[in-house]
N, C-alpha and C positions, 0 to 999 in steps of 0.2 A: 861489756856487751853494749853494744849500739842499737837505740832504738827508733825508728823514725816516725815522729809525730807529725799528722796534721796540722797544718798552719791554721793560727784562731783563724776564726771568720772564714774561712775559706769553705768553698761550697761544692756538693758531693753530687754529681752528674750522674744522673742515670739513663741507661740508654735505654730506649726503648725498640722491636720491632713496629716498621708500619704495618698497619690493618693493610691486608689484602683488599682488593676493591671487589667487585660484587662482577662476576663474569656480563657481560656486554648485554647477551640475550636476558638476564634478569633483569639490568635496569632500562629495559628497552619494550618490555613484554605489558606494562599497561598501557603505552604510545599505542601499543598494536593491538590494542583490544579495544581502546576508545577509536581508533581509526576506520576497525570493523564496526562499531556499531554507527560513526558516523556515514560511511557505506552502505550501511543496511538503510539510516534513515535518507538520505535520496533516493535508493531505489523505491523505496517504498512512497517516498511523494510522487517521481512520478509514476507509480501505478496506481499512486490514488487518482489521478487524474486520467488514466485511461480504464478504470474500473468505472469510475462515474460515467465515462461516455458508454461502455459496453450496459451500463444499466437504463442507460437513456436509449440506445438502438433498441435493446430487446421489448423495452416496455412499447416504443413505436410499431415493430413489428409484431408482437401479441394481440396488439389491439387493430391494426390493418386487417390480420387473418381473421380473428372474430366477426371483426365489421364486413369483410367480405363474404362469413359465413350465418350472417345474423343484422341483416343491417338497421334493423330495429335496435339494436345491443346497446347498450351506454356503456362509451369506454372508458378504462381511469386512468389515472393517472398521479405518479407522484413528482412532485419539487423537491430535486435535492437542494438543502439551505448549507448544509455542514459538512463538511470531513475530516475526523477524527484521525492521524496514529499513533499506535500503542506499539513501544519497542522494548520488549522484556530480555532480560542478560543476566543472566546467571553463570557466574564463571569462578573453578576454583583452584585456585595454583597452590602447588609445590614445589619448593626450592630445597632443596640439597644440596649443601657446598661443604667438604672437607679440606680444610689446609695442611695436611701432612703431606709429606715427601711425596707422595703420588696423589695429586690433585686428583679430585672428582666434582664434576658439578652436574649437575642433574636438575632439570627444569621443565614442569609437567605441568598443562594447564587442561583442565574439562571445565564444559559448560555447555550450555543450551543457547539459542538466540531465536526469538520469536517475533513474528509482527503480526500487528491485525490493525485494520482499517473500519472505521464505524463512520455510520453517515447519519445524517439527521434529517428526516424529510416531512414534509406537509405534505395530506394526499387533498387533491382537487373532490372539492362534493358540493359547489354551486350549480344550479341549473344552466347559465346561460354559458357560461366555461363547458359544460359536460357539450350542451348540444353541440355547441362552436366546433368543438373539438369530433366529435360523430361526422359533422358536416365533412370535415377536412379527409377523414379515414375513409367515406361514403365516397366522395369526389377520387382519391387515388383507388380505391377495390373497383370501379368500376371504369378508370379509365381503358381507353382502346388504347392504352400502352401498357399495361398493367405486366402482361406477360414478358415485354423485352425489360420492365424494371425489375422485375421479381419472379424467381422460381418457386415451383411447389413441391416436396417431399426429391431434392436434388439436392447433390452432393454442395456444400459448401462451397464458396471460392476463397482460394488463402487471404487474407486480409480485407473479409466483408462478411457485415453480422448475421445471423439467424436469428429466428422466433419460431412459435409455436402457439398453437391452439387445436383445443379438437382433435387430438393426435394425427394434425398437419405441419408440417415442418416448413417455414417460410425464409427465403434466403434471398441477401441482394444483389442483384446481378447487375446494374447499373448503379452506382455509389452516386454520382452527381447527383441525379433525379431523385436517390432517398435524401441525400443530406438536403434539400429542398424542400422535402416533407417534412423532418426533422426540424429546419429553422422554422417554418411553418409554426409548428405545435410548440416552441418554445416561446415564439411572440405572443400567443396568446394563455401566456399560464408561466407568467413571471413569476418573482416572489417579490410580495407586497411587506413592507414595513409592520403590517398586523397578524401577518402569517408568523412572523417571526417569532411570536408572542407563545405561538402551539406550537411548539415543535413537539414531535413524539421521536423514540428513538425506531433508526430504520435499519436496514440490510447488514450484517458483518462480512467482510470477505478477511478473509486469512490468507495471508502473504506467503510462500514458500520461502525460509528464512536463508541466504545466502552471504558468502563471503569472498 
């Protein structure tokens, strides 16, 4: 009987299979989840920058209708110093991969996506600011133009702000002439280097969260 022996030293190879690789959309699917929230943070910068202005038109036209219906009134006013956002993500996947004869891959992801925008503002409470500022609101509520600048308790025009007081609804109907009014009240009610110092926290707006 013949037996065949290994050669000393000689070395015993084992084969192995390769690992399967990981279906495409799993290794792909947190690129597209950090993509989304990088998305969500642009949009959300700029509607921090067009929230601030819609909080600056309303505060100008609150204080116009008042002035016009009280012109004794002292109006206020707030400095925005800050703008905060906050982008919350909570996301939770499921992978499923089987490697027998009849693949299956399965990939499930839930989550939430939230923003919100915080502001930081000093409110105006000097005398000679408050009058300044009455003065300017005094001047436009009684100009003999008042009526082609601004309507009273009318329908909005698409892309021009509103205010209110008094249960009167004040709208603008010549934008030029307000944003005039507007640089107005902002030359005189800067933020000072001291203001910076009180800040108190101001307004939240909440983002409708998109993707």
């Amino acid at each position: 009987m013949m037996r065949r022996t290994r050669p000393p030293n000689s070395e015993v190879v084992m084969q192995t299979k390769p690992l399967r690789r990981l279906p495409p959309l799993a290794l792909s699917a947190s690129a597209v989840l950090c993509a989304c929230a990088t998305g969500q943070l642009d949009r959300s910068t700029v509607a921090t920058g067009r929230t601030a202005t819609d909080i600056l038109y309303a505060m100008v036209l609150d204080n116009l209708e008042m002035i016009k219906q009280e012109p004794a009134a002292l109006p206020w006013h707030i400095k925005i110093t800050q703008g905060a956002i906050t982008i919350n993500d909570s996301v939770t996947p499921t992978l499923s991969y089987a490697s027998a004869a009849a693949i299956s891959r399965t990939l499930q992801l839930a989550g939430t996506q939230s923003a919100q925008v915080s502001w930081t503002v000093v409110p105006v409470v000097d005398k000679v600011t408050l009058v300044a500022l009455r003065g300017y609101y005094q001047t436009a509520a009684t100009a003999t133009t008042f009526a082609s600048i601004y309507g009273e308790n009318i329908t909005a025009q698409k892309g021009k702000p509103c205010g209110s007081f008094g249960g009167t609804k004040i709208c603008v109907i010549d934008m030029a002439a307000f944003t005039t009014l507007v640089t107005d009240i902002l030359a005189i009610t800067t933020v000072t280097a001291a203001e910076r110092g009180v800040q108190i926290p101001g307004p939240q707006t909440n983002i409708n969260p998109g993707h």
